[in-house]
LOLOLUM-893841 format. One line per 2 residues: number of its first residue (from 1); their letters; for each residue z, y, x of C-alpha. Coordinates in steps of 0.2 Angstrom, whole numbers. Layout:
residues N
NUM = a = Z Y X ~ ...
***
This chain:
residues 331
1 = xx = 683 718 585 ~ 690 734 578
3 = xx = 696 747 590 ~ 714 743 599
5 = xx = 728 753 590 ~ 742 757 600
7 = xx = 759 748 596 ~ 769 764 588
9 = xx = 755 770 577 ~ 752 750 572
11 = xx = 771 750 567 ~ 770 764 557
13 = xx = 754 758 547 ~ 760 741 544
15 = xx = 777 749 538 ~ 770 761 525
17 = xx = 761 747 517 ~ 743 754 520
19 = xx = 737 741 533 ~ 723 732 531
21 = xx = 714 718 545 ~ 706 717 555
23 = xx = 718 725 565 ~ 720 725 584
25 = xx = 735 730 592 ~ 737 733 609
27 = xx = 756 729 618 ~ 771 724 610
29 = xx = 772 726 591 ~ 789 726 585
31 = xx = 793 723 567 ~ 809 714 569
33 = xx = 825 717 555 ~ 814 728 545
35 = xx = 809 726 526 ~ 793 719 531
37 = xx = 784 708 517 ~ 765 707 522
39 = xx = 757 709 537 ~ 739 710 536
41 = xx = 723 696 537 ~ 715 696 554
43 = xx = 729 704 565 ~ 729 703 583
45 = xx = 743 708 595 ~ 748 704 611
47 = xx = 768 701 607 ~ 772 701 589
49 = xx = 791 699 585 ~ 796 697 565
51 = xx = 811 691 566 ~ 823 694 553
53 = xx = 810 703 541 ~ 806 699 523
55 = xx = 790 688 528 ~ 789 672 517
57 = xx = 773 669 524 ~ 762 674 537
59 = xx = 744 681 537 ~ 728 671 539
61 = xx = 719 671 556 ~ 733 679 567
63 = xx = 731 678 585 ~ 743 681 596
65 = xx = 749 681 615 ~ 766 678 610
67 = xx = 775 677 592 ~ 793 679 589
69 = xx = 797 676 570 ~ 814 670 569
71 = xx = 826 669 555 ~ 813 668 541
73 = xx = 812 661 526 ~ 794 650 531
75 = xx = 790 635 523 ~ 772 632 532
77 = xx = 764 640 547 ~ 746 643 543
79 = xx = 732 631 551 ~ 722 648 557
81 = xx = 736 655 568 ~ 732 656 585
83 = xx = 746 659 598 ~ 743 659 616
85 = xx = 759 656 626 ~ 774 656 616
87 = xx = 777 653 599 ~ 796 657 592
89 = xx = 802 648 578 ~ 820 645 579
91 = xx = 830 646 563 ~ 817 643 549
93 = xx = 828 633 539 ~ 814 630 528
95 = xx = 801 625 539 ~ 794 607 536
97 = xx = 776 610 540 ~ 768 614 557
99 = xx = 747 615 557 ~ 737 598 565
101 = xx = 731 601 581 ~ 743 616 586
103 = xx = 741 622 603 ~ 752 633 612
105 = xx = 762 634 629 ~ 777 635 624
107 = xx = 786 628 604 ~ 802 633 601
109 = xx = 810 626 585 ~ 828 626 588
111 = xx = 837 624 571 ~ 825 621 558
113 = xx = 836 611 551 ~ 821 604 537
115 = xx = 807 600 551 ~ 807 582 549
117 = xx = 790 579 560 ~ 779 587 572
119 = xx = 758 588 566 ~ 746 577 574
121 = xx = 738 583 588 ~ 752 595 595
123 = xx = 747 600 614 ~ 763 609 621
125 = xx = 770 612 640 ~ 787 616 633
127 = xx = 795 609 616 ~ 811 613 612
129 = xx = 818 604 596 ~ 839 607 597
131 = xx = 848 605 583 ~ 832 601 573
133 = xx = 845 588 562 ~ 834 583 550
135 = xx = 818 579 565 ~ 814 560 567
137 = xx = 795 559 568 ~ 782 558 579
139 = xx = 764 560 578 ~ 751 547 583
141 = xx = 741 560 595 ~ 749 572 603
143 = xx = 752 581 622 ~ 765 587 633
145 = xx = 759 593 648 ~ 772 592 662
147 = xx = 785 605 653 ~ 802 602 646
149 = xx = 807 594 631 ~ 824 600 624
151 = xx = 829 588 607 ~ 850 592 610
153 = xx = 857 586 596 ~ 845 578 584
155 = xx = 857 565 576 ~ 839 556 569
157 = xx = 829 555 585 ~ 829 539 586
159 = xx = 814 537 600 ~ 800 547 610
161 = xx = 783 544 607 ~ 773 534 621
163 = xx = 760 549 622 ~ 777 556 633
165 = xx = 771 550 649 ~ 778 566 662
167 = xx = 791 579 660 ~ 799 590 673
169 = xx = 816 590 663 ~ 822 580 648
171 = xx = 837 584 640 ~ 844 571 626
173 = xx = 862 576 623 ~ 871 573 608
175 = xx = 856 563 602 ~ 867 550 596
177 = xx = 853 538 588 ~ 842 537 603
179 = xx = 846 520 612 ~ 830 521 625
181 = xx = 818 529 631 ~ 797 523 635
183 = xx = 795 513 649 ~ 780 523 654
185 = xx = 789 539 653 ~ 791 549 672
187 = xx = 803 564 674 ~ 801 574 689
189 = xx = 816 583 688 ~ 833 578 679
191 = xx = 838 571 661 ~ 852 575 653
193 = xx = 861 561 642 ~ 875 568 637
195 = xx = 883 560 622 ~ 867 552 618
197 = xx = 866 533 614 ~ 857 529 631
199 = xx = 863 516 640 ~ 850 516 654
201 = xx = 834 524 661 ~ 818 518 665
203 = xx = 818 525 684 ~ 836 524 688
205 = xx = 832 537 704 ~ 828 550 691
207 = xx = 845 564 692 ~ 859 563 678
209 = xx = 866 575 671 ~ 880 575 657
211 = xx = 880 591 644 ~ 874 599 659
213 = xx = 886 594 673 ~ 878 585 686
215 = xx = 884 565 687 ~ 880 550 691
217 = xx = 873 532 683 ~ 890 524 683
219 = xx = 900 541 673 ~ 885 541 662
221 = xx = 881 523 657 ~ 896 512 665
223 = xx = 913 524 665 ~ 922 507 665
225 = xx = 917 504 683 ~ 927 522 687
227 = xx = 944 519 694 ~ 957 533 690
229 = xx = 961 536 708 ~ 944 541 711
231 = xx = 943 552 697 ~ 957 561 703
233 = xx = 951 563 720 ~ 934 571 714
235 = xx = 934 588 721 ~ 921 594 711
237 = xx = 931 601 695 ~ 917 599 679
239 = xx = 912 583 687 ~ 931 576 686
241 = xx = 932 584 668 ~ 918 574 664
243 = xx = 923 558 671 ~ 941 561 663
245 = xx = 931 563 647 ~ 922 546 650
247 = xx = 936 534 655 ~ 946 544 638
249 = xx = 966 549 641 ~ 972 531 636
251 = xx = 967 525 652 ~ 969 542 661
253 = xx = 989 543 656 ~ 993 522 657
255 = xx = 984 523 677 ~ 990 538 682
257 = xx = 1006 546 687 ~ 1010 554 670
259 = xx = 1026 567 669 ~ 1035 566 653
261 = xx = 1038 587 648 ~ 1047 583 630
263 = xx = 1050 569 617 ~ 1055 568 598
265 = xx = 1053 558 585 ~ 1042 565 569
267 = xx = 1036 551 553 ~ 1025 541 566
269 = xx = 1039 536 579 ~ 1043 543 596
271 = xx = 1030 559 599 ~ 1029 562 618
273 = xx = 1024 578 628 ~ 1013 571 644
275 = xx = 1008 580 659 ~ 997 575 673
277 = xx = 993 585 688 ~ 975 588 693
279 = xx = 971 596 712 ~ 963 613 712
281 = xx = 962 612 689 ~ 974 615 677
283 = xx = 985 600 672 ~ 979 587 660
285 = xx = 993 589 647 ~ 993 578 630
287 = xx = 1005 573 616 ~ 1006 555 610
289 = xx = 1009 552 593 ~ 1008 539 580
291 = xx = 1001 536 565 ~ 1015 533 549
293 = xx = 1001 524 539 ~ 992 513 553
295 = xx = 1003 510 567 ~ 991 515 578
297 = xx = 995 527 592 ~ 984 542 598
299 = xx = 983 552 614 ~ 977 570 609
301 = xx = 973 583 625 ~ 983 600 620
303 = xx = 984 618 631 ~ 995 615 647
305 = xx = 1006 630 643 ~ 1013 619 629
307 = xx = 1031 611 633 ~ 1037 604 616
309 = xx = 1030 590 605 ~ 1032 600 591
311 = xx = 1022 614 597 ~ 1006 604 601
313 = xx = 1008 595 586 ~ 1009 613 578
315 = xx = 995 619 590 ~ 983 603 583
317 = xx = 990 609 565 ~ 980 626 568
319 = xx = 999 636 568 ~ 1000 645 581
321 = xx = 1019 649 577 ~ 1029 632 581
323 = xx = 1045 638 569 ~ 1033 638 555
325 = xx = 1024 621 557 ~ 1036 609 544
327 = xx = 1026 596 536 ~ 1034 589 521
329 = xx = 1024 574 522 ~ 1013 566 534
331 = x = 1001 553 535
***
């Protein structure tokens, strides 16, 4: 083991191209947003952050307490790194290839948008996978050792892996494709199912949460059983958006006393400017408006400071001048 180098002088050395490992590093070695496009064989450090270099690869045989390399152009992550604690990989686009048996306590990959699988043998305490789109495999083997497991928005998660048997917090929203989860699978804490395709969980004592707004089984799995008088008596106000958002503004304006602020008529019909009045939140306020080509009619949520059907339907044009919104045709 070479003689420790303190983190300035290490900066400085790696910067001017003269580095050579092995090389230990003693403290935080910050390299992030510089023109960095090697970093040396056999490094050590306790924190190192690359973030936003010019790194398209990194060295052989790092070892780390904690690496931060964001926003880097990566397509592979070496088999002889060794991290410690935390590993930092959010927004490798290009990453599709993580080493077998990597051990860490704690993965982030959020938006690696071209990881498609994780290696066998991962061992992890804390995993986050949001917005990894293109993610959809499992391995075989792997571990996750009574952490968190974050996989918001993954539209090709489809399941978890039965090796998932205990997690303090699981959050699964916007994970549209995902339909169950593993029989065998505890969570100590809460689960978030936000937009996902779960209908049910296996331990239905385990606390719900719906994009982060704390609910219960029925706004999460069955908002049919919700009654609109109940809705609007929920005192709590991000509980009662949530359940507005779960019944939909069809059934909110046809079961509640709805207040008509405008009407016209525009190439689909009659256009109507709804208001109804929520206790202690702003108004719900909506136009209705049909389609000329279908028929159909649509009820479409606008600011409540709105009070003519033209100017929502301007406002959901993207004008934010009403005088200047005159479609020619519409369909």
């Amino acid at each position: 083991m070479p003689a420790p180098l303190g983190a300035d002088a290490a900066r400085t050395l790696i910067l001017s191209g003269e580095a050579h490992g092995p090389l230990h590093v003693q403290g935080r070695l910050d390299l992030s947003g510089t023109r960095l496009t090697r970093l040396p064989d056999h490094l050590s450090a306790d924190v190192l952050d690359v973030s936003g270099t010019g790194l398209t690869q990194l060295p052989e045989h790092l070892q780390v307490g904690e690496l931060i390399a964001t926003d880097l152009p990566l397509h592979e992550v070496p088999g002889t790194l060794r991290v410690q604690f935390r590993l930092v990989l959010d927004r490798c686009a290009s990453l599709t290839r993580l080493p077998r048996n990597l051990q860490v306590g704690s993965l982030s990959l959020q938006d690696c948008a071209s990881l498609e699988a994780l290696p066998e043998g991962l061992d992890v305490c804390f995993l986050n996978l949001n917005r990894c789109e293109a993610f959809h495999h499992w391995p075989q083997r792997g571990r996750l050792r009574f952490g968190h497991l974050s996989a918001q928005d993954c539209p090709r998660l489809h399941d978890l892996p039965g090796w998932i048997t205990h997690v303090a917090q699981l959050d699964v929203q916007g994970c549209r494709s995902l339909t169950r989860l593993p029989g065998t699978l505890r969570v100590s804490g809460w689960v978030d199912v936000g937009g996902s395709a779960l209908s049910a969980l296996p331990d239905e004592r385990v606390p719900l949460r719906w994009r982060g707004v704390r609910v219960d089984a029925r706004t999460a799995f069955r908002p049919w059983e919700l009654t609109v008088p109940e809705i609007l008596e929920t005192a709590n106000v991000e509980r009662r958006r949530v359940m507005l958002d779960r019944v939909g503004p069809e059934r909110l304006l046809a079961e509640a006393g709805t207040q008509v602020l405008d009407r016209d008529e525009d190439a689909g019909g009659e256009r109507l400017l709804v208001r109804v009045p929520l206790s202690g939140d702003e108004p719900f306020v909506a136009v209705c408006v049909g389609c000329p080509s279908t028929g159909r009619r649509y009820v479409l949520r606008v600011p409540p400071t709105l009070t003519s059907a033209h100017a929502a339907s301007a406002w959901l044009a993207g004008f934010d001048d009403p005088a200047a919104y005159r479609p020619a045709i519409e369909a």
